[in-house]
C-alpha positions as CSV (number, residue, x, y, z in Angstrom):
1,X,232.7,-7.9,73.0
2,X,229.0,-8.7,74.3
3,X,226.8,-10.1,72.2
4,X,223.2,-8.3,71.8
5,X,219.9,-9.4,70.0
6,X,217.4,-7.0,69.2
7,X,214.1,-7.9,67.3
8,X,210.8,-6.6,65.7
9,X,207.6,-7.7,66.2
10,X,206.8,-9.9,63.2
11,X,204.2,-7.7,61.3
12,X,200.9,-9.5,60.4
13,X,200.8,-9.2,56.1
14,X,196.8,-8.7,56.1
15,X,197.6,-4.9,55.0
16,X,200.5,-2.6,54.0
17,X,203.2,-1.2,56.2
18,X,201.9,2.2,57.9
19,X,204.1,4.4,60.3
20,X,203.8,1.8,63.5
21,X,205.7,-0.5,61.6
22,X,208.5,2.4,60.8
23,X,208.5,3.2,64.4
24,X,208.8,0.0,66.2
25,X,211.6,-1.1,63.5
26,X,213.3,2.4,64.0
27,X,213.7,1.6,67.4
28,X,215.1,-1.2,66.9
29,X,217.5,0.4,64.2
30,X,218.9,2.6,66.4
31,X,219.4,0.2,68.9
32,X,221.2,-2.1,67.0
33,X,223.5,1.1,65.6
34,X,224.5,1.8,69.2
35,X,225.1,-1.4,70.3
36,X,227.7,-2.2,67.2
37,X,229.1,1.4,67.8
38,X,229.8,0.3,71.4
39,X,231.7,-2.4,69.5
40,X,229.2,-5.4,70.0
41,X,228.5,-8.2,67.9
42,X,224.7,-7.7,66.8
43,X,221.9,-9.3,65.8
44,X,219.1,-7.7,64.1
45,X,215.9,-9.2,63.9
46,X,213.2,-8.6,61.7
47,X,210.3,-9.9,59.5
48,X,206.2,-11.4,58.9
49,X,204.0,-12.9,60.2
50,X,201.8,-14.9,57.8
51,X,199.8,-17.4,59.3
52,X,196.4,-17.3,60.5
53,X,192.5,-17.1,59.4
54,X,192.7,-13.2,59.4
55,X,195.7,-13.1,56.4
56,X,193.6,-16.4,54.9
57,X,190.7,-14.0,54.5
58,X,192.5,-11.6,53.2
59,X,194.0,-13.7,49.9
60,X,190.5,-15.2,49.3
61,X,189.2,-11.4,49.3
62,X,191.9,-10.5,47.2
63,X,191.6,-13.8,45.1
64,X,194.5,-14.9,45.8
65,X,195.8,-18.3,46.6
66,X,197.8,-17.5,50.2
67,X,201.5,-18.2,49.8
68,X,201.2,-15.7,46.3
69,X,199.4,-13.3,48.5
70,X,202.2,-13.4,51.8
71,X,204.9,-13.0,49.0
72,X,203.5,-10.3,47.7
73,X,202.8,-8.4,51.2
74,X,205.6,-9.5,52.7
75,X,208.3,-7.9,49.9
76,X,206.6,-4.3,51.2
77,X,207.4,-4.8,54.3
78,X,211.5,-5.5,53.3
79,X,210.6,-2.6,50.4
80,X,210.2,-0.5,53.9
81,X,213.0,-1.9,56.1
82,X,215.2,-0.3,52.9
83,X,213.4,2.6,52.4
84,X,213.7,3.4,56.1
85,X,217.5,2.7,55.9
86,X,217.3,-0.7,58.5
87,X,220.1,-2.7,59.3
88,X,218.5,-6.1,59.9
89,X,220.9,-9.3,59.9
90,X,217.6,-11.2,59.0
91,X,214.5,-11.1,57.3
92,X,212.0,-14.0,58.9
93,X,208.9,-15.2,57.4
94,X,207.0,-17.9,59.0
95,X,206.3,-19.8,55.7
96,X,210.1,-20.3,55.7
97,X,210.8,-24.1,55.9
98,X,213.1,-23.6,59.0
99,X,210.1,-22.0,60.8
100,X,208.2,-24.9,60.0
101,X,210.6,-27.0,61.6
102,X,211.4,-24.8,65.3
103,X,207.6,-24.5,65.4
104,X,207.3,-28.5,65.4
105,X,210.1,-29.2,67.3
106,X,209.3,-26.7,70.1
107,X,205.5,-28.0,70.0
108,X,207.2,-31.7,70.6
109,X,209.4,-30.3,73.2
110,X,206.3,-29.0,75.0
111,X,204.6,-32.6,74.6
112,X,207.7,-34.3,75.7
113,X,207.0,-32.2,79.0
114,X,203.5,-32.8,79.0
115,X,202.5,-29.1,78.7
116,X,200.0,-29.8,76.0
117,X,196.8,-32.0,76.1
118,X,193.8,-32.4,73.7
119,X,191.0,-30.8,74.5
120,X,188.0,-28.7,73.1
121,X,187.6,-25.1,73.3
122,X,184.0,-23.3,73.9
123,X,184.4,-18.9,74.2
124,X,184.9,-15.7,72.4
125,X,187.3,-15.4,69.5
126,X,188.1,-12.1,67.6
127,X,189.2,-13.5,63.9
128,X,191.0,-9.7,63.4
129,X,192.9,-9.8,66.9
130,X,193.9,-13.7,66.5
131,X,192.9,-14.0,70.2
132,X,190.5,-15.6,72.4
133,X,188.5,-13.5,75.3
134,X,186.7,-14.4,78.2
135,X,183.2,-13.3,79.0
136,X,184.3,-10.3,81.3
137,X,186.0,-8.4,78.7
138,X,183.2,-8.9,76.4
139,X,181.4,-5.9,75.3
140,X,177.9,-6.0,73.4
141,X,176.7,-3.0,71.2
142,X,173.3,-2.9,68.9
143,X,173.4,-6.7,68.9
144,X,176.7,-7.3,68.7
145,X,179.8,-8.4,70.8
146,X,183.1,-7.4,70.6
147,X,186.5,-7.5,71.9
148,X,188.2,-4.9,74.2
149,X,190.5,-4.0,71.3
150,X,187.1,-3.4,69.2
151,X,187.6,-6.3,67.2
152,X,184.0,-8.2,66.8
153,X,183.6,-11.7,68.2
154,X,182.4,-14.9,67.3
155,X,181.3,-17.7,69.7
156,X,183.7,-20.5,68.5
157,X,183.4,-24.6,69.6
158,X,186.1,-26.4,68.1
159,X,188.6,-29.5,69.1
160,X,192.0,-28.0,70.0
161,X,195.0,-28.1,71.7
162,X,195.8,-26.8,74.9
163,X,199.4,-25.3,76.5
164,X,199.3,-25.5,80.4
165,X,199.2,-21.7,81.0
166,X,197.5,-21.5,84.6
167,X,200.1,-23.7,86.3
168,X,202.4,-20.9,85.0
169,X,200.8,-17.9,86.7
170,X,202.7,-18.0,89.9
171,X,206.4,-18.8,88.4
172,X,205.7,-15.7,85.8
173,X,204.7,-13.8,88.9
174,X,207.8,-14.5,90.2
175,X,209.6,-13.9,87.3
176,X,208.2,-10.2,86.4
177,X,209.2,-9.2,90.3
178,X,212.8,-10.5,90.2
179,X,213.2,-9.1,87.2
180,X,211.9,-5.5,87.1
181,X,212.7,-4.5,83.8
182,X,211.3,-7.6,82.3
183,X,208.5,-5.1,80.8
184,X,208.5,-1.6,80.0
185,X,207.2,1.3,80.2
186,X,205.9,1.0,83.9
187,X,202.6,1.2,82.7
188,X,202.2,-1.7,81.0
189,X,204.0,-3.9,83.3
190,X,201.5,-3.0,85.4
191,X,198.9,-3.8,82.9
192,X,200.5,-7.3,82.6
193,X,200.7,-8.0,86.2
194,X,197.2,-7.4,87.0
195,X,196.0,-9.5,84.3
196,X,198.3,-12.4,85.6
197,X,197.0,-11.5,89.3
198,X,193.4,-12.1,87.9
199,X,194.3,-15.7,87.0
200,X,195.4,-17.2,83.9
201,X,193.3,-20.0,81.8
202,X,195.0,-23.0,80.0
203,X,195.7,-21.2,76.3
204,X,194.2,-23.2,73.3
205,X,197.0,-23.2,71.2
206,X,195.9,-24.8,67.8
207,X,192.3,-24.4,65.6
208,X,190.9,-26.5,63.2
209,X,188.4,-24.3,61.1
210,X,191.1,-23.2,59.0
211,X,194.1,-24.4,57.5
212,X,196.4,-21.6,56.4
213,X,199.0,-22.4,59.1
214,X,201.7,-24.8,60.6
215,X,200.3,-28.2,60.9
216,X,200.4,-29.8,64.4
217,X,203.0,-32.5,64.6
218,X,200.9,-36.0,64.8
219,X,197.8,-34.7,63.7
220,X,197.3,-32.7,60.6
221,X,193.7,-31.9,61.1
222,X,195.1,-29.3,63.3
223,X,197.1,-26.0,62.7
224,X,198.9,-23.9,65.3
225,X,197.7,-20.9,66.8
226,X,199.2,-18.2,65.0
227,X,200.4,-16.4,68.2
228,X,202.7,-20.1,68.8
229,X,203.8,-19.6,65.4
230,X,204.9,-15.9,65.4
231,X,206.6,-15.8,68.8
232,X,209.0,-18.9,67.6
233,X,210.1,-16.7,65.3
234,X,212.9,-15.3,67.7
235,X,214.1,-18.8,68.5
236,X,213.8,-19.7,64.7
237,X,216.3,-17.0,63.4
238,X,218.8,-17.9,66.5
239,X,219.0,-21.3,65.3
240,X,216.4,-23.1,66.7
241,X,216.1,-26.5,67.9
242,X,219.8,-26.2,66.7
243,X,220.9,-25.1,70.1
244,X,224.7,-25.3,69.2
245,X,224.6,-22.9,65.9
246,X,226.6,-20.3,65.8
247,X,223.8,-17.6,66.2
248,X,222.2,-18.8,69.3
249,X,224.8,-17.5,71.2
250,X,222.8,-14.6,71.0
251,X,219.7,-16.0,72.7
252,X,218.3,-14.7,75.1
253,X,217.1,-11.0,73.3
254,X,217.9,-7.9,75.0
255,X,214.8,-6.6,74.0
256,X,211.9,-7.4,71.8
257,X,209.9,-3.8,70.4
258,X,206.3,-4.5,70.2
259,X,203.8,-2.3,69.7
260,X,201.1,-2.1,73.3
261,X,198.6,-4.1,71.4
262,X,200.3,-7.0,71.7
263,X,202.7,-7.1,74.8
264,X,200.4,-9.3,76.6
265,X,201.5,-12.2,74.2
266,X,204.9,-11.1,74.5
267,X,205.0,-10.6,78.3
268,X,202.9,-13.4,79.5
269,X,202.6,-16.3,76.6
270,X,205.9,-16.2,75.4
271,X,208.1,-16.4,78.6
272,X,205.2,-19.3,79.8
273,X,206.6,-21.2,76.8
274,X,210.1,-20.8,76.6
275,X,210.0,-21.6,80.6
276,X,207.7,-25.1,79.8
277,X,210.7,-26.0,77.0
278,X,213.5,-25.5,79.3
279,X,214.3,-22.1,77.3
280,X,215.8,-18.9,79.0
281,X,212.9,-16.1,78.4
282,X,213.8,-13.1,76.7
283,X,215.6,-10.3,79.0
284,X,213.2,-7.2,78.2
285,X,209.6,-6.7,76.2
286,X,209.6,-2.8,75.4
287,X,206.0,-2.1,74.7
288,X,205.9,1.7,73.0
289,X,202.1,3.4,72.0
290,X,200.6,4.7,69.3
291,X,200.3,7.8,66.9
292,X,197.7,9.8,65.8
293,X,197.1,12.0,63.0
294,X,196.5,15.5,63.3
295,X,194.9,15.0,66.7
296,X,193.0,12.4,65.2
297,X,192.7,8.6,65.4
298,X,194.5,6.4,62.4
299,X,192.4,4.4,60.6
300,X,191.5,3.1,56.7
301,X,187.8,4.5,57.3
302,X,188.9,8.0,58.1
303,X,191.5,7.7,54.8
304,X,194.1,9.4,57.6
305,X,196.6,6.4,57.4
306,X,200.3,8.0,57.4
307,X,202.6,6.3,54.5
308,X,206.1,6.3,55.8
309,X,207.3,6.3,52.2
310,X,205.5,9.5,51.1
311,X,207.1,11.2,54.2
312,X,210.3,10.3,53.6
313,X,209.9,11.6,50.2
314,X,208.6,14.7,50.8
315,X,211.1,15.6,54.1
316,X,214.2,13.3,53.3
317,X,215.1,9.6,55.2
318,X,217.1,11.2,58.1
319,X,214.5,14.3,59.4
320,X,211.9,11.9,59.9
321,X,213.8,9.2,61.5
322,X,214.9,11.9,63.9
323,X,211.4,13.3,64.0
324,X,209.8,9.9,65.0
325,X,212.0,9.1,68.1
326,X,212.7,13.0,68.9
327,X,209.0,14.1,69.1
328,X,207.2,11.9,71.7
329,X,208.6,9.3,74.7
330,X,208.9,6.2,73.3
331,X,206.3,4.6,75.5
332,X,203.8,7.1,75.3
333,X,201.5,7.8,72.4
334,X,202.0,10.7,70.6
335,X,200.6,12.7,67.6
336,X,201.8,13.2,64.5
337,X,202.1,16.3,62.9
338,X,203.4,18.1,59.6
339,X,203.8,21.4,61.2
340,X,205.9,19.3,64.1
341,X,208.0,17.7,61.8
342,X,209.2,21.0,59.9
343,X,209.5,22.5,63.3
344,X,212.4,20.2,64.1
345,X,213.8,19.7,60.7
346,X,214.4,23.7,60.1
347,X,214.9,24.3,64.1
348,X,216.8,21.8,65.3
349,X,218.8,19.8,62.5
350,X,219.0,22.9,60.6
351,X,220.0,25.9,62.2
352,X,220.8,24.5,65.3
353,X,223.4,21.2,64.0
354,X,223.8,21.7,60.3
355,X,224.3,26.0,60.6
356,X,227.2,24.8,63.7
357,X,229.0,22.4,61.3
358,X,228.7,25.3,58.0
359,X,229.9,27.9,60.3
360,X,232.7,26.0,61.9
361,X,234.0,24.3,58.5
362,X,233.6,27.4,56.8
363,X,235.7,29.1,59.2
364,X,238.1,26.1,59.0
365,X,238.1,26.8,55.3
366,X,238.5,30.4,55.1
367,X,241.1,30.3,57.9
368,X,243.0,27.4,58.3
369,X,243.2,26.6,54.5
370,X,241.2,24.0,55.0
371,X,243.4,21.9,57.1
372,X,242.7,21.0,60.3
373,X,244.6,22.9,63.3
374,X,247.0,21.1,65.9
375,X,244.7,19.5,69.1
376,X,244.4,22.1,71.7
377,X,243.5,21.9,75.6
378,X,241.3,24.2,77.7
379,X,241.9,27.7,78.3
380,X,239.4,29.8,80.2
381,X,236.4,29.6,78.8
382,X,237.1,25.8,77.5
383,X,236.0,23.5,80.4
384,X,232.5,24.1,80.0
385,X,232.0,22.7,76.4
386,X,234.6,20.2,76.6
387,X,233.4,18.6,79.7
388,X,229.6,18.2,78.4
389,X,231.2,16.8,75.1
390,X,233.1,14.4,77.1
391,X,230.4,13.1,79.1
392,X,228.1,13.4,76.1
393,X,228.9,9.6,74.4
394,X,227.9,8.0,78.2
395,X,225.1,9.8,78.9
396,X,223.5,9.2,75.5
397,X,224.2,5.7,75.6
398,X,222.3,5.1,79.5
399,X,219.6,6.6,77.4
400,X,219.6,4.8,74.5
401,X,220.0,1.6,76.8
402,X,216.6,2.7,78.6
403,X,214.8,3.4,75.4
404,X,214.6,7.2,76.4
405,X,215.6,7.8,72.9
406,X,214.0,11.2,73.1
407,X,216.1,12.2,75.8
408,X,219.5,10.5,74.4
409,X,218.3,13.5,71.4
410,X,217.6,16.0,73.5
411,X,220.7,15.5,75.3
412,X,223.2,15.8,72.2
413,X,220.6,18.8,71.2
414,X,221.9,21.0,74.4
415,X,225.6,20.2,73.8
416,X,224.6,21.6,70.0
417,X,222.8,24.4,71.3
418,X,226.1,25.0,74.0
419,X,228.6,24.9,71.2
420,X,226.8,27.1,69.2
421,X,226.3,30.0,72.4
422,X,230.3,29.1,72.4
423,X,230.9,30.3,69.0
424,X,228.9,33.5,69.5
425,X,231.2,34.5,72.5
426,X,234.5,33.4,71.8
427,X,233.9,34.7,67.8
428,X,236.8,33.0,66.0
429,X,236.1,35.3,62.9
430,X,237.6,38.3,65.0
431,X,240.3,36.3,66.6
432,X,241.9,36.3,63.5
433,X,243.3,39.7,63.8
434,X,243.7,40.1,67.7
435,X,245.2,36.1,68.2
436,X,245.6,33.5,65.1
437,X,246.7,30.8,68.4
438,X,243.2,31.1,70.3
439,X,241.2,31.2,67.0
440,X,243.1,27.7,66.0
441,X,242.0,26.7,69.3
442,X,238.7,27.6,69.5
443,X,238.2,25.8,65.7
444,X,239.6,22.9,66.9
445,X,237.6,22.6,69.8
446,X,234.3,23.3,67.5
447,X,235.6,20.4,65.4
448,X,236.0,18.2,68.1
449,X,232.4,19.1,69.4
450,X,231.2,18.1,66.0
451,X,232.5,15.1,65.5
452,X,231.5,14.3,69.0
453,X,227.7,15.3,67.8
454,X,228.2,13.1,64.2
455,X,229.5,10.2,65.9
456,X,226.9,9.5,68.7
457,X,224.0,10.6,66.2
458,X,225.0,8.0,63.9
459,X,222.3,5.4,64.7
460,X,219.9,7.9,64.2
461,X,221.1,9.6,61.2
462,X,223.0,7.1,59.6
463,X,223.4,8.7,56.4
464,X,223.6,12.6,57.1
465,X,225.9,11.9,59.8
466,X,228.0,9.7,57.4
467,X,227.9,13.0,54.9
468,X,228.6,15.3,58.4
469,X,232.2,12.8,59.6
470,X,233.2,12.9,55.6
471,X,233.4,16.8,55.5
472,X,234.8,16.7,59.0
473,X,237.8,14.5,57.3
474,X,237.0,11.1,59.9
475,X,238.3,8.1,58.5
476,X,235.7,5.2,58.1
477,X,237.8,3.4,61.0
478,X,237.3,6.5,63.3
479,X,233.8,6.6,63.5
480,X,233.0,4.2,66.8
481,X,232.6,5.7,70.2
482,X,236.1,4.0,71.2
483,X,237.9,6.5,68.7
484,X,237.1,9.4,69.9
485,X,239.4,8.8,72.4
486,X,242.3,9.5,69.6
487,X,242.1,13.1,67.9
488,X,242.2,13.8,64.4
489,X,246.3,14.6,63.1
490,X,247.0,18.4,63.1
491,X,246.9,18.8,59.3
492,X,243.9,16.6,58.3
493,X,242.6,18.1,55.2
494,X,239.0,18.8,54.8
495,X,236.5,19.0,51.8
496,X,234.5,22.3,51.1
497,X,231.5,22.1,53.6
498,X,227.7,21.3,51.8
499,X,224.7,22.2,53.8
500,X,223.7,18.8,55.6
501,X,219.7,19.6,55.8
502,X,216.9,21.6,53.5
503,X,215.1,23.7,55.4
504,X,211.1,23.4,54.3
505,X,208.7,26.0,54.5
506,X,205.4,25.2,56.3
């Protein structure tokens, strides 16, 4: 059994959770799913981020004092992780006490090595973005400066600490081409690489015009940067500076989901660190884009944010989750749209999976007296269907491994779409009449074809596919991708069928 860590970026609690947070954290849902159906031992991290002078702002502006206002932010964000149907192990928040104390104790770590000195810093600092610039990616419009991200800037001259980032540039260099995968999609590794290329700066890595943060071990009048704060996180939950607790056997992560804004913290800072503290770097940022709305950018001002609650409302838990990672590569950015959505609820979860499994039950039913018929091998016309179902667990799991969920989906959707052809030729209603023996056969096979389909959809659909094994008659203990190996008894008795998705009109 391997041991896997999967986490979420921590989500910053200046605002509500939108549908980039649903995304990134379904991603890492369904990666977690896999793994344990694979049989590994998981860990699922998720959480917020809760630090800084941006989420400061935010309480004074809502006049509130800043631990009420995190507390109250922060329960919408676990609100969404159940609404969603997440299967985090943990829930982090970096006003925890035990963050506190792997944030100090890496920072001494770091000063033990002397990769921190006192300093000053003198530049460009975006209050929204939590993140220094230098002048070449400064951009001025009608009197004003601002960030690459948009973000306006402030000229900022403060004491502060600083972590040794430069000396770092060539080992990370290194690093990214010995290990290829590090970051993904190609795109922004590339992005990352170039920026390292360009030569790194020593990082200012505490602040003193604020306070609404981790204090600096040694010297209270300074806080940490939040972006040394919220990447500790991933230690924090694995036990951190605990080394020998049970959980950081999962350290390093497989793969930390972040969102592109913020993979050159992820890519570049946070290996840097881990490195400079004697710590094993994660094995894989995944950095996927962003959605718009109707062909339109998302934003507050345009009153076009999409509420991940309201959609799974209106179109049910398990239709959007398979909307979200169906519709666009994960990687790319994509749009979202309502007429999209319906398109593959009614298309492809409807007729296409949930008319197979009424068709094929209802047969079953009608036929068989609801009890399943006797395993069967191939006859002519067999091999086809049964050898994409057999390959069909493997090839959705290099997928799923690659983040290609779209094409893990698409995958399963053509073995659907083949089973489906194979009902329409071999036609098990007429079989009845002209030979009982083949149409047993052919219902068996459909049954095995749809438990193949229920199984490996699973971390996608946890709950409809939960609904689809029940009627199929799978025993809770039969549902990981080991037992299909070992077919249902001849005999197994199966429930009435129930229509697994609602169609919606557009």
């Amino acid at each position: 059994m391997a041991t896997k860590y999967f986490t979420t970026p921590i989500y910053y609690v200046n605002d509500r959770p939108h549908i980039g947070h649903a995304y990134t954290s379904l991603a890492t849902d369904v990666m977690a799913r896999w793994a344990r159906l694979s049989g590994d031992e998981v860990f699922f991290l998720t959480g917020t981020d809760e630090h800084g002078q941006k989420v400061e702002k935010a309480a004074q502006d809502a006049g509130m004092d800043p631990q009420a206002f995190t507390d109250q932010v922060s329960q919408h964000f676990r609100d969404l992780a159940a609404t969603m149907g997440f299967s985090n192990d943990d829930f982090i928040r970096t006003t925890e006490p035990r963050h506190k104390a792997a944030c100090q104790a890496l920072w001494e770590e770091l000063v033990r090595r002397d990769e921190i000195y006192l300093g000053h810093y003198e530049g460009w600092y975006a209050v929204r973005d939590e993140a220094f610039y230098g002048p070449d990616e400064i951009e001025e419009r009608d009197g004003r400066r601002f960030a690459p991200t948009g973000a306006p800037v402030e000229w900022v001259r403060e004491p502060s600490y600083f972590f040794r980032l430069a000396k770092w540039g060539p080992w990370l260099l290194d690093f990214y081409r010995d290990n290829p995968d590090f970051i993904a999609p190609t795109s922004r590794r590339n992005e990352v690489m170039r920026f390292v290329e360009g030569g790194l700066q020593d990082l200012s890595i505490s602040r003193t015009s604020f306070t609404w943060g981790i204090p600096v071990p040694g010297d209270p009048a300074h806080v940490m940067y939040v972006w040394l704060d919220a990447l500790t996180n991933y230690i924090t939950a694995a036990g951190y500076p605990d080394t020998s607790a049970e959980r950081w056997k999962f350290w390093p992560a497989d793969v930390h989901f972040v969102g592109k804004d913020i993979v050159r913290f992820h890519a570049i800072y946070w290996p840097a660190f881990l490195q400079a503290a004697g710590l094993a770097p994660p094995r894989r940022v995944f950095a996927h884009g962003w959605w718009t709305n109707e062909g339109q950018k998302i934003s507050k001002s345009l009153g076009n944010v999409i509420d991940p609650v309201t959609l799974v409302e209106e179109y049910g838990l398990d239709p959007v989750r398979y909307f979200l990672l169906r519709e666009v590569p994960f990687g790319n950015d994509g749009d979202f749209s309502r007429a999209a959505l319906i398109g593959r609820l009614n298309g492809e979860l409807a007729d296409t999976l949930g008319n197979l499994a009424n068709r094929t039950l209802s047969l079953i039913q009608r036929n068989c007296g609801g009890a399943l018929p006797a395993p069967a091998g191939a006859a002519e016309g067999d091999a086809e269907l049964l050898a994409g179902l057999g390959s069909l667990p493997g090839r959705v799991g290099v997928h799923v491994e690659r983040q290609e969920f779209h094409l893990a989906l698409e995958a399963i959707l053509a073995e659907a779409r083949a089973a489906n052809g194979y009902v329409t030729v071999q036609a098990p209603w007429a079989l009845k009449k002209t030979d009982p023996l083949r149409m047993a056969v052919v219902l068996r096979h459909l049954h095995s074809a749809l438990r193949v389909f229920a199984t490996v959809l699973q971390p996608f659909m946890p709950t409809t596919m939960a609904a689809m094994l029940d009627q199929l008659g799978v025993p809770a203990e039969g549902r990981g991708l080991d037992a299909l190996a070992e077919p249902l008894p001849e005999g197994t008795t199966l429930p009435p069928p129930a229509p697994l998705f609602r169609k919606v009109e557009a």
